[in-house]
C-alpha positions as CSV (number, residue, x, y, z in Angstrom):
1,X,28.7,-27.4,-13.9
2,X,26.0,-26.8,-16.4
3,X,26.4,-23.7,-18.9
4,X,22.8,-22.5,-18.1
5,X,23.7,-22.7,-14.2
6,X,27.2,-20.4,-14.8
7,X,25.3,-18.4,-17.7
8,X,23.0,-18.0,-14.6
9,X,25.3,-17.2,-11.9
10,X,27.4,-14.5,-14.2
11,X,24.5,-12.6,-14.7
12,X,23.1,-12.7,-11.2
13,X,26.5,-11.1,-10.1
14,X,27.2,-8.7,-13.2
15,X,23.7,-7.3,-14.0
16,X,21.3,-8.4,-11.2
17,X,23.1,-8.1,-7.4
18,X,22.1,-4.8,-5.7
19,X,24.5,-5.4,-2.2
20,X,25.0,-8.9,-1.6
21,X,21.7,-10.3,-2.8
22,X,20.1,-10.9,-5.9
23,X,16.7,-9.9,-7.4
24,X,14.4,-11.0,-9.9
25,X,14.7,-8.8,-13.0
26,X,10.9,-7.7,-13.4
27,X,9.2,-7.9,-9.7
28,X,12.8,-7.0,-8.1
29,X,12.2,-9.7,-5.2
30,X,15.2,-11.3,-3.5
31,X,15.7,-14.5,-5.5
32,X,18.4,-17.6,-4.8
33,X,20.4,-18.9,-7.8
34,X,18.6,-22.3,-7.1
35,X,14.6,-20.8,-7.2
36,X,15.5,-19.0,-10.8
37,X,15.3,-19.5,-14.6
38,X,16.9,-18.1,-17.5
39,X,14.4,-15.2,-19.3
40,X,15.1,-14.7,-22.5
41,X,12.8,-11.0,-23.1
42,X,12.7,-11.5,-26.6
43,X,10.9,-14.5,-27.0
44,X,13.2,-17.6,-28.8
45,X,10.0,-18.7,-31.0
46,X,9.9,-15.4,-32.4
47,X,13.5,-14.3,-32.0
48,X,16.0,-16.9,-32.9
49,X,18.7,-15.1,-33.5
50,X,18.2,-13.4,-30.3
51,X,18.6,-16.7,-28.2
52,X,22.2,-16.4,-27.4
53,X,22.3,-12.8,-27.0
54,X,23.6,-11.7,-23.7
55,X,21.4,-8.4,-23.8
56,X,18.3,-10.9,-24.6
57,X,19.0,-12.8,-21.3
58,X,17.9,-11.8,-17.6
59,X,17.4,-14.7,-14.7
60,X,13.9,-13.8,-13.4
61,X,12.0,-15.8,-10.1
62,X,10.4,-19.4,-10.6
63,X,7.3,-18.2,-9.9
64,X,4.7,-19.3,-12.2
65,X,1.8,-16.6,-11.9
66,X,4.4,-13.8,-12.0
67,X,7.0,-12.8,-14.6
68,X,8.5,-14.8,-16.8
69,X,7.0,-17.5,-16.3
70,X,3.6,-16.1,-16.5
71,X,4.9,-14.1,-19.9
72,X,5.7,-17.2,-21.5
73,X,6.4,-16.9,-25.0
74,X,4.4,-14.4,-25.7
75,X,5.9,-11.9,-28.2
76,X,5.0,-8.5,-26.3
77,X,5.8,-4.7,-25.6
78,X,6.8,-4.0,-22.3
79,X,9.5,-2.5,-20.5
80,X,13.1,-4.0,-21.6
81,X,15.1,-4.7,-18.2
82,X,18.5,-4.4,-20.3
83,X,17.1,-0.8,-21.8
84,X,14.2,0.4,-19.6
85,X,14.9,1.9,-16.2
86,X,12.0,0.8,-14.2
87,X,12.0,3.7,-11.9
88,X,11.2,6.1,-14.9
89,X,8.1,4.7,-15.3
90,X,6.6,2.6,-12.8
91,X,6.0,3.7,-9.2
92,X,4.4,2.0,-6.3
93,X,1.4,3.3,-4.7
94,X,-0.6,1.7,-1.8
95,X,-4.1,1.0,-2.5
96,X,-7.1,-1.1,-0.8
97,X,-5.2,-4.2,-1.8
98,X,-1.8,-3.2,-0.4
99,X,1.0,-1.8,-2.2
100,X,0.6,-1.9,-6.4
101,X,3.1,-1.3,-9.2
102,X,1.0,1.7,-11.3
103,X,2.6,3.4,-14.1
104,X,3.9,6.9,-13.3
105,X,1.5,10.0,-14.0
106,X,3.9,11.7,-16.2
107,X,4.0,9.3,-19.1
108,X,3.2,10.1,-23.0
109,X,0.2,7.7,-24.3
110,X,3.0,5.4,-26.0
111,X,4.9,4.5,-22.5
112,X,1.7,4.7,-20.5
113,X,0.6,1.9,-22.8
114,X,4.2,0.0,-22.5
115,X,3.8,0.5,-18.8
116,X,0.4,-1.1,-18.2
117,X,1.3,-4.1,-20.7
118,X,4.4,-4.8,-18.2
119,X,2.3,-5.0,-15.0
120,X,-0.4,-7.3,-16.9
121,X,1.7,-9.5,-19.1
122,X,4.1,-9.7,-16.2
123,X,1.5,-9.8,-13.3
124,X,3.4,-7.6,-11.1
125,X,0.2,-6.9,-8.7
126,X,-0.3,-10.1,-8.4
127,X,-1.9,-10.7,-4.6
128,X,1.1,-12.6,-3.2
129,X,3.6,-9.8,-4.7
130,X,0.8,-6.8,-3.6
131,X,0.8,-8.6,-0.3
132,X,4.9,-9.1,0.0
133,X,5.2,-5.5,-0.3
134,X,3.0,-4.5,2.2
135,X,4.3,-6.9,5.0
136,X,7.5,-5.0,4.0
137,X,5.8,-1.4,4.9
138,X,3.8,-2.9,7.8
139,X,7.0,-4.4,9.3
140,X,9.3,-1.3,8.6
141,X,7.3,1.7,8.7
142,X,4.2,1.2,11.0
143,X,6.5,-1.2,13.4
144,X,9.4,1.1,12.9
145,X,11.8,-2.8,12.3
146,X,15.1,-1.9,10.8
147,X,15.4,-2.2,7.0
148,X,17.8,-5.1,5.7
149,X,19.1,-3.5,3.0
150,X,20.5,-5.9,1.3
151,X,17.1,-7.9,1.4
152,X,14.9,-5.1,-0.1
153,X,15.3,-3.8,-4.0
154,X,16.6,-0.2,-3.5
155,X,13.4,0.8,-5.5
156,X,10.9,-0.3,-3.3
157,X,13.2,0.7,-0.2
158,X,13.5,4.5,-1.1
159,X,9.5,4.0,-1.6
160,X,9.2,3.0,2.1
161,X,11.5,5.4,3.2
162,X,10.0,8.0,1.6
163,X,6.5,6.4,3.7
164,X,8.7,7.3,6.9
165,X,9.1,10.8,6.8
């Protein structure tokens, strides 16, 4: 086996399993260990001594418009997935468009900043991830369908639950 496939697989089941499934490191969907890539946040062109650091590596989704894929290796400021609690500073809101990651209200200028530069570089509202959560609150809060927990990021379920009460 390949030491990028067990690099993958150890961090998947140390830092990224909520349950029994995993879940992308930035847009928190369920993700395979086949439909992944190793994410190093601190870009290797930049960082080279940062390229083997475990702290330095996440597995995020294969998707191209979203994450990091669609961060490249662009040397930014966002939100550190190894440091950064996402649930301290980004919420989910619905909007026209469905349901969108917006930076929370309570935020100094510095991490409201941070916070917006995540969604963008990142493309967390993308219209396929806008449109994945809101099949998820149309399915199991308007049709009332039992939650999977296991399928859904605890973040974005205890946002739909909330949408229940």
């Amino acid at each position: 086996m390949k030491i990028k496939q067990k690099l993958k697989e150890y961090i998947l089941e140390k830092e990224q399993k909520f349950i029994k499934h995993y879940f992308c490191c930035y847009c928190n969907r369920f993700i395979s260990l086949i439909n992944t890539h190793l994410e190093h946040f601190l870009p290797r062109d930049f960082f080279k001594n940062q390229q083997f650091s475990y702290s330095n590596i996440f597995v995020s989704c294969n998707d191209k418009k979203t994450c990091g894929h669609f961060k490249e290796n662009k040397e930014t400021s966002i939100l550190n997935p190894s440091k950064d609690i996402f649930a301290d500073y980004l919420e989910y809101k619905i909007s026209d468009n469905g349901i969108e990651i917006v930076s929370k209200n309570n935020l100094g200028l510095k991490y409201k900043k941070i916070c917006e530069d995540t969604i963008k570089i990142l493309n967390l509202n993308e219209r396929r991830l806008v449109n994945y959560r809101m099949n998820l609150y149309i399915q199991h809060v308007r049709k009332k369908v039992p939650f999977d927990y296991a399928e859904i990021h605890p973040i974005l379920m205890n946002f739909l639950k909330k949408l229940q009460e």
